[in-house]
N, C-alpha and C positions, 0 to 999 in steps of 0.2 A: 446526627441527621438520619444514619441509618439504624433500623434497629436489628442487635443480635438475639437470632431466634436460638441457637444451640451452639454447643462450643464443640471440637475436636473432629474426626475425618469428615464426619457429616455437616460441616459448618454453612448455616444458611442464612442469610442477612437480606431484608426486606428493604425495596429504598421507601425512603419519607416520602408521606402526603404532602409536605408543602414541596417538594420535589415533583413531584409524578403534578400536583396544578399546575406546575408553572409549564411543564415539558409539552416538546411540537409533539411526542406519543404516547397516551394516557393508557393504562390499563382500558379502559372501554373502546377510547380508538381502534386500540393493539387487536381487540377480539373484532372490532367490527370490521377492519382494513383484512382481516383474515379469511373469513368468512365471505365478505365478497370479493377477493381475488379467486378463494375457490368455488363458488357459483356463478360467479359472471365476469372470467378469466378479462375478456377484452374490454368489456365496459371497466374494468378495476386500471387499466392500462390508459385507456381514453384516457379516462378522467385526470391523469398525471399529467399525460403527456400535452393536453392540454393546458393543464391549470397552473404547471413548473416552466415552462419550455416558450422563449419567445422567438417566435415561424416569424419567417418573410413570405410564405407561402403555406396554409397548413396541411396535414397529412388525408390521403385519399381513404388509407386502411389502414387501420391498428396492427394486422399481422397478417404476413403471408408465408404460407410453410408449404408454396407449391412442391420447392425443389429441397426439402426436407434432405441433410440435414443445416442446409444453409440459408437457417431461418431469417426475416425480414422485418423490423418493425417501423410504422409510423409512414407505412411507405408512403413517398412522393412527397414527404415535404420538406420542407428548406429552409436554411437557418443556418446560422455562424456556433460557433462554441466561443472564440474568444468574445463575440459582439454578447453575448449572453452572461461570460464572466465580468466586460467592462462594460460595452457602452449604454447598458440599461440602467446603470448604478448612475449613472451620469445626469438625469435627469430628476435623481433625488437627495436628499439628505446626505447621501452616500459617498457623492463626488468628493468631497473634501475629507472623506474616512480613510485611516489608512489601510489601505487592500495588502500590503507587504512590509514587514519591517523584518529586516535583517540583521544579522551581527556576524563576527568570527570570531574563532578561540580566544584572540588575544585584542578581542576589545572594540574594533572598529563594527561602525553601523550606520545603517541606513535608515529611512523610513519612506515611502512612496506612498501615494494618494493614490485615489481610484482615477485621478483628471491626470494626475503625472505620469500611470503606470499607460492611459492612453493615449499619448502623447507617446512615449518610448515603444509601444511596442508599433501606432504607426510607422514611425522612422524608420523600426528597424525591419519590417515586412516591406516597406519599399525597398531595405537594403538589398534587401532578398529577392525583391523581383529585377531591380537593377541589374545583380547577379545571374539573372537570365532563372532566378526558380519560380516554375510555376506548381497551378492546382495537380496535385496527382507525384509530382517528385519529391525522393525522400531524400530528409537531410538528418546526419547527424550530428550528435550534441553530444560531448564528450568535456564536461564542466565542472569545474567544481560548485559548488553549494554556493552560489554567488547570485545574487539579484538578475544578472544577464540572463541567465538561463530560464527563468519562467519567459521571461520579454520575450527570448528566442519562440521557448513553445509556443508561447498565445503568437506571433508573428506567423509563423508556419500556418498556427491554428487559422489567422485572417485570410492568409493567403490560398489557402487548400493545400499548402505542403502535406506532408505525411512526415512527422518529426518522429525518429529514434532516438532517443534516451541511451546513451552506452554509462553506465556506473563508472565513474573514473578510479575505481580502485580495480578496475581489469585493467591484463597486461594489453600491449600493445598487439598478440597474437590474436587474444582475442576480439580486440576494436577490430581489426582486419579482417576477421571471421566475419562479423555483423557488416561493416562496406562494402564487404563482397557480394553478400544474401541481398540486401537492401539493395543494390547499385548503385548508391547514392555518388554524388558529385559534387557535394557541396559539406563542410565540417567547418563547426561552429566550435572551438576551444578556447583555453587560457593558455597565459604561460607557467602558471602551473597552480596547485592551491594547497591549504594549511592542512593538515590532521595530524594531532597529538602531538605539535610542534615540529612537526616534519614537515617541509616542502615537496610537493607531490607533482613530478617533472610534465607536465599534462600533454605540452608542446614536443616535449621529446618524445613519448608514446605516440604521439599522430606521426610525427616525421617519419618512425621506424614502421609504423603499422601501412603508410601509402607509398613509401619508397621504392614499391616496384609494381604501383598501382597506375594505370593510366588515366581512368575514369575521374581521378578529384580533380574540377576546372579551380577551385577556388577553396581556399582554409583563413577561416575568421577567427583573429584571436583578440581575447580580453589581456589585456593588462593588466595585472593583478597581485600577484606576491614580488613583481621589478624583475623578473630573473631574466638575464641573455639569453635570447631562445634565437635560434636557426628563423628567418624568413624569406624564401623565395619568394624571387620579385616576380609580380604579377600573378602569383598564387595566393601570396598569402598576404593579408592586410589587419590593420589593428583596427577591431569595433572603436573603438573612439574616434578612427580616421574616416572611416566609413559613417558614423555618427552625426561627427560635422560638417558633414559633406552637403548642401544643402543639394546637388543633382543627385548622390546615393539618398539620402535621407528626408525625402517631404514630409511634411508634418501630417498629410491626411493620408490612408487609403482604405477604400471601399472596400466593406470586408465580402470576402470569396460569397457565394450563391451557393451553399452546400447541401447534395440531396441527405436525407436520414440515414443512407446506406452507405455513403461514400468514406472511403478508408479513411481514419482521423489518427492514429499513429498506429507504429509498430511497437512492440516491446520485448526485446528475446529470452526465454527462457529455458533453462537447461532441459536436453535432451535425455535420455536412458540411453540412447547411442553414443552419447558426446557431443555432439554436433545440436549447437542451441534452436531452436523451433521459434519462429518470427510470428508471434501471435500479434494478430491484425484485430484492432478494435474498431468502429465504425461512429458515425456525429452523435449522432440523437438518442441512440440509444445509452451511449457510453453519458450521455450529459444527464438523462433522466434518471440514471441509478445513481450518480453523484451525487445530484439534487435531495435525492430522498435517504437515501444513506447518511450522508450529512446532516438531515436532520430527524433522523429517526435513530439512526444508531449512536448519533455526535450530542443531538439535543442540540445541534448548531443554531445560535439567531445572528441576525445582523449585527448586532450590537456586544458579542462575544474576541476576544481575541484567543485564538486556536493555534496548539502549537502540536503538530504533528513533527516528529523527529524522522520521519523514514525519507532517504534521498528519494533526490527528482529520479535516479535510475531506476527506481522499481516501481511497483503498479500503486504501493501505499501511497507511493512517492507525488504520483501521475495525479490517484484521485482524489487523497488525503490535504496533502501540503499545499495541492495549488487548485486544480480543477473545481474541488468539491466546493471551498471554502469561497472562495473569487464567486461562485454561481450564484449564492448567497448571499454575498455581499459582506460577509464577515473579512477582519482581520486575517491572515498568517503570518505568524513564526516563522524566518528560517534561519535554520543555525549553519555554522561552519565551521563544524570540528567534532570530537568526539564527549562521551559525558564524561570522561575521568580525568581531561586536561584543562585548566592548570590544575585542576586538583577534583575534586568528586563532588563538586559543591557546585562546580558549574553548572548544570542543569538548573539545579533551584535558585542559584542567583539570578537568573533568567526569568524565569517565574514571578520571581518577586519584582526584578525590575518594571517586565514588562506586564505585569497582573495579567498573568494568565487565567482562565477557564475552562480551558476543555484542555489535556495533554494524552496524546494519543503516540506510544511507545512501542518499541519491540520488546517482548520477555528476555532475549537476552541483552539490553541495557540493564533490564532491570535488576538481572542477576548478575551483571557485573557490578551495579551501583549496592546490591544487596552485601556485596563481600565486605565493602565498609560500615556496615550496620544505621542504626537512627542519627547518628552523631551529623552529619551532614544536613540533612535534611531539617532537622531541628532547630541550627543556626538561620534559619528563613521564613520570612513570615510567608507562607503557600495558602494563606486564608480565600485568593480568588479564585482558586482550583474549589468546581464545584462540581465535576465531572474528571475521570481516570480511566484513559483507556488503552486498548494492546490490543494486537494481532499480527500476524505474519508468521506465527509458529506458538507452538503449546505454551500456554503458561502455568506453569506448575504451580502446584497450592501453595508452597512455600514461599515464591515470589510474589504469589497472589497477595496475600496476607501483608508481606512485607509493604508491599505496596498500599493497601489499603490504611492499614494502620503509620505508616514513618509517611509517605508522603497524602494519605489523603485524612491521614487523623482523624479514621475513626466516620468521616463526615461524608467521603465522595461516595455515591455509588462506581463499583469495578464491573467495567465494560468490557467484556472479551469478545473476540469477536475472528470467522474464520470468513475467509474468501482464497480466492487464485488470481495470477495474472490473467488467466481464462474467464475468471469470473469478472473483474475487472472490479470488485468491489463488494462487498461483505454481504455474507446471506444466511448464515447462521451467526445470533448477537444475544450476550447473558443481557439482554435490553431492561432498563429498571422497570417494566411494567410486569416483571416476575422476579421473585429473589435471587438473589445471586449464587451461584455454588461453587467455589472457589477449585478450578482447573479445570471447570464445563464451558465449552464457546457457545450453550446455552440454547436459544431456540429459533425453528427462521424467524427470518426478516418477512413481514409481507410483501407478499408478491414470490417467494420461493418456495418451492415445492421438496423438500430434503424427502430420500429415504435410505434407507438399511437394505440392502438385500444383498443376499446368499452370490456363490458363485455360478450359481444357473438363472438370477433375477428375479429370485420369488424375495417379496420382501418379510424382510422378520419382523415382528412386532414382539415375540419376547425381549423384556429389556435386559439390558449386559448383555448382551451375545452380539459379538463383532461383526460387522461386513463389511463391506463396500457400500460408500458414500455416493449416492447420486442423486441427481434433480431429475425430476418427471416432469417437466415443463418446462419450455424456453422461456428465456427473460430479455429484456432490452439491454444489457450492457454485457450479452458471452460473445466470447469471442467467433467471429465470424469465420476465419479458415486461419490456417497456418499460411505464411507469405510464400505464394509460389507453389505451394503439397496442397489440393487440397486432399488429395489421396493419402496421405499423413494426419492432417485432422480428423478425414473422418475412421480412419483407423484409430486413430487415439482416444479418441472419445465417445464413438459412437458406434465400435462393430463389436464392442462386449455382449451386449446383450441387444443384439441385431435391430440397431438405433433405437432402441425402445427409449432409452436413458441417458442422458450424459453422464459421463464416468469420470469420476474425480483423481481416480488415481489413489485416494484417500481408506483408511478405515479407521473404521468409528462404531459406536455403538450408542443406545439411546437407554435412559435411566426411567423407570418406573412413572415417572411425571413429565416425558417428555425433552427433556435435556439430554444437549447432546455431550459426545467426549470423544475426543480424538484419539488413534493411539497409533498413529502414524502412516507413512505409506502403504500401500499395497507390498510395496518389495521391502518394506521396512519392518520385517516378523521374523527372527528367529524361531528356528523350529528344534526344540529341541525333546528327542526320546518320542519325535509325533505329538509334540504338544507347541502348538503357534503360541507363541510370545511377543508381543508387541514391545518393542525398543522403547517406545514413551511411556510405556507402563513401568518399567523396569527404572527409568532416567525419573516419573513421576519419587516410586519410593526411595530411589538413592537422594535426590532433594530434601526430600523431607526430611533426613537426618541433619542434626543442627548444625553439624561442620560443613557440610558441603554446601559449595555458591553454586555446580553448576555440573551437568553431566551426560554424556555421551556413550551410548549402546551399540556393540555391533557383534554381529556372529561372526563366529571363527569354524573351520571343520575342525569335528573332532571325529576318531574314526569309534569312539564306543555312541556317542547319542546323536552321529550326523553333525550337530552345533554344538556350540556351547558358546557362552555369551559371557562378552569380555567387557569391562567398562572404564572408562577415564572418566576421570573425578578431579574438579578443582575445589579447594579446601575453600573456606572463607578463613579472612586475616585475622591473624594471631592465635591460630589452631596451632596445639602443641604437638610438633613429631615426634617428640623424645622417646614417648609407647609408638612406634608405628606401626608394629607388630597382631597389639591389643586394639589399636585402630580398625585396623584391616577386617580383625574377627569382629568387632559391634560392630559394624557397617555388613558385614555378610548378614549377620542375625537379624539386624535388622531389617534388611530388603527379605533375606529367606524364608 
């Protein structure tokens, strides 16, 4: 499908014309969506938010930057996110498509329609308001990878909750960090759930995380892997009980009346102090970079089954797995468990079962599934994978390849692609309406404004030469303040370079043709003898050596060059240590 234009560092691979016909974004589109976002910034914004997004009221103005930097889009008008992910679907072909199928490690599945998935998530937004939650109160969700948990979100989403996502692989210190910040009242759990055949005590982590909290009125648990869990009477009650409850659970409710600006979740992400930062996402705009993201960077259609692996806890999770896909009306995948258990096959027995088409990965899956080499992959017909794609961190050439060649044979176009919880959604993408270059996250998205520049804000336009990552324009889905700071947000993003720019935090550099390349945080450079070194630069060439699956950079003081730069290396399997010595030195030589 695709064809290779040269082989070795410079490797560039064109995707197919009968690929790029068929796609929602055409090399001509791609130039002309470009071109007028940069001359007619808000007519290029109308026209989306218009023609993706169904109002119950529509917007007065496209954009208001009175109180700069806490920009405004679509202002005044109104509208649901969950009525836009279900009940529009409802009305067509769609209703009897499946909007969710599910599975876990060891076998069990489900499958939900777009009629059944509306049904469950009414019930369970009456559960909620029963529970005394209204528009405006945050609740948390602390779940495993289980069907409940989107139902929870889109519920919240009906009702105007403000849902928190807490990743159930945090300890219970840290769920209590985020209860606190939120104030929330109300936790939505299991009793507990599967990864890598371990049982993951979910119900235990809540108990110890509120145990000297006053604020929880009420804790919802799923019933899920049978464990004896702790429940306090008239605290805590089991979703199934509350389920059947026909005064908790009516079968209709009318979804919330949501202006474009009103807060639509929180999502925490780690701090440089330690103390995580409650980035606050907002309706409409968060829905319109879904919409189009999904199908400019995904190639998503209705008629696609999408399997994004990244949890509901993170923001892939938020717009990838459920928000993006549901908008559109397409299928989702969710899994429940990791890729190596029962064994390394499970991903693409998935695949095959459920004919996949679009798989949207993190790089390190990938390089843990790369440590097993093509043998897995191979045992699986993956013929309806016609799209491959990754983000959430660098993907080195070496896993690039592996990927391209063992799980998309040679055939998929490789979609990388960079965004932040901030961003809420991908804005630099190797999108196939340009070749691909294997460990570049390639070029924006339309509608983003990426630049380079120095640490005084002048921008660089020589390519290879590092800066700082920023956008020169706002977009509908950044995040609007940190919850509670906004004296922290606009510190954080916006007093580098005296608001001119939002600040990524990020460096990166641009290549001769426009592509971009990441090489890691701002504080993520060793400095060694006064020469900056990028950690992803350094983890890039230790990869690329054919024993190692995987690698990690960091400076150390040293008192002759200031740094010096140390690194952990996992081997791939069936690497001989007998030399480990003679190891040691071809891998120096190598990266040296």
């Amino acid at each position: 499908m695709n064809e290779q234009i040269s082989k070795g560092e410079n490797l560039l691979i064109h995707t197919s014309e009968d690929f790029l016909q068929k796609a929602n974004l055409n090399t001509k589109l791609y130039e002309e969506y470009l071109q007028w976002a940069k001359n007619d910034w808000e007519g290029f914004w109308d026209y989306f938010g218009k023609k993706e997004i169904t109002w119950f009221e529509p917007y007065k103005k496209v954009f208001d930057d009175s109180n700069a930097p806490f920009y405004k889009f679509f202002v005044g008008g109104k509208l649901n996110i969950s009525y836009n992910c279900i009940d529009r679907h409802l009305s067509t072909w769609r209703k009897n498509r499946a909007a969710i199928i599910w599975e876990s490690e060891i076998g069990e599945s489900k499958t939900i329609t777009y009629r059944e998935l509306y049904y469950q998530v009414n019930k369970f937004a009456n559960v909620l308001k029963t529970l005394g939650v209204k528009k405006g109160d945050r609740v948390v969700l602390y779940m495993p990878m289980i069907v409940e948990l989107p139902i929870a979100m889109l519920a919240c989403a009906r009702i105007g909750a403000i849902h928190s996502v807490v990743f159930g692989g945090f300890s219970s210190a840290a769920l209590k960090e985020r209860i606190l910040d939120a104030n929330a009242n109300v936790i939505i759990t299991a009793d507990g759930g599967r990864r890598g055949g371990k049982a993951i005590p979910l119900k235990d982590s809540v108990d110890e995380a509120i145990k000297d909290l006053k604020n929880i009125k009420y804790v919802v648990v799923v019933k899920h892997i049978g464990r004896d869990v702790f429940m306090k009477t008239l605290r805590d009650f089991w979703w199934s009980d509350l389920m059947s409850d026909p005064d908790y659970a009516k079968n209709y409710c009318e979804p919330e009346v949501m202006d474009s600006e009103d807060p639509f979740f929180l999502l925490y992400t780690s701090g440089s102090t330690g103390k995580p930062k409650g980035v606050l996402h907002t309706t409409a705009g968060y829905l319109i970079w879904r919409i189009l993201t999904a199908k400019w960077v995904f190639d998503l259609k209705d008629e696609d089954t999408f399997w994004s692996t990244a949890d509901l806890g993170w923001i892939s999770g938020h717009s990838y797995t459920l928000y993006g896909p549901l908008s559109i009306g397409s299928t989702t995948l969710i899994y429940e468990g990791i890729p190596t258990y029962p064994d390394p096959g499970q991903w693409w027995r998935l695949i095959e079962k459920y004919s996949v088409n679009v798989l949207y990965t993190a790089p390190t899956a990938l390089r843990a599934l790369m440590k097993y080499g093509k043998e897995y992959p191979k045992k699986y017909n993956l013929s309806s994978l016609r799209l491959l794609t990754t983000g959430g961190e660098r993907l080195n050439s070496a896993a690039w390849l592996w990927y391209y060649e063992s799980v998309g044979q040679e055939k998929c176009p490789i979609i990388d692609a960079y965004g932040q919880t901030e961003t809420a959604g991908h804005m630099l993408s190797s999108l196939p309406v340009k070749p691909q270059k294997p460990g570049s996250v390639g070029i924006p998205v339309p509608g983003a404004f990426p630049e380079i520049v120095d640490d005084e804000g002048n921008i660089i336009n020589e390519p290879y030469k590092t800066g700082n990552l920023v956008f020169t324009k706002p977009w509908p889905s950044m995040v609007r303040t940190l919850w509670q700071n906004d004296e922290l947000y606009k510190k954080t993003y916006w007093s580098a370079f005296g608001g001119k720019y939002y600040l990524t935090g990020d460096i990166a550099y641009k290549d001769e043709e426009g592509y971009y390349w990441m090489e890691g945080r701002i504080d993520d450079v060793v400095n060694v003898s006064a020469h900056r070194i990028g950690c992803a630069e350094i983890e890039n060439a230790l990869t690329s050596y054919p024993a190692i699956a995987e690698a990690a950079v960091v400076g150390v003081p040293n008192d002759v060059t200031g740094e010096a730069i140390f690194a952990y290396v996992i081997l791939k399997e069936g690497v001989d240590l007998t030399h480990h010595d003679e190891l040691v030195r071809d891998i120096r030589d190598h990266v040296g």
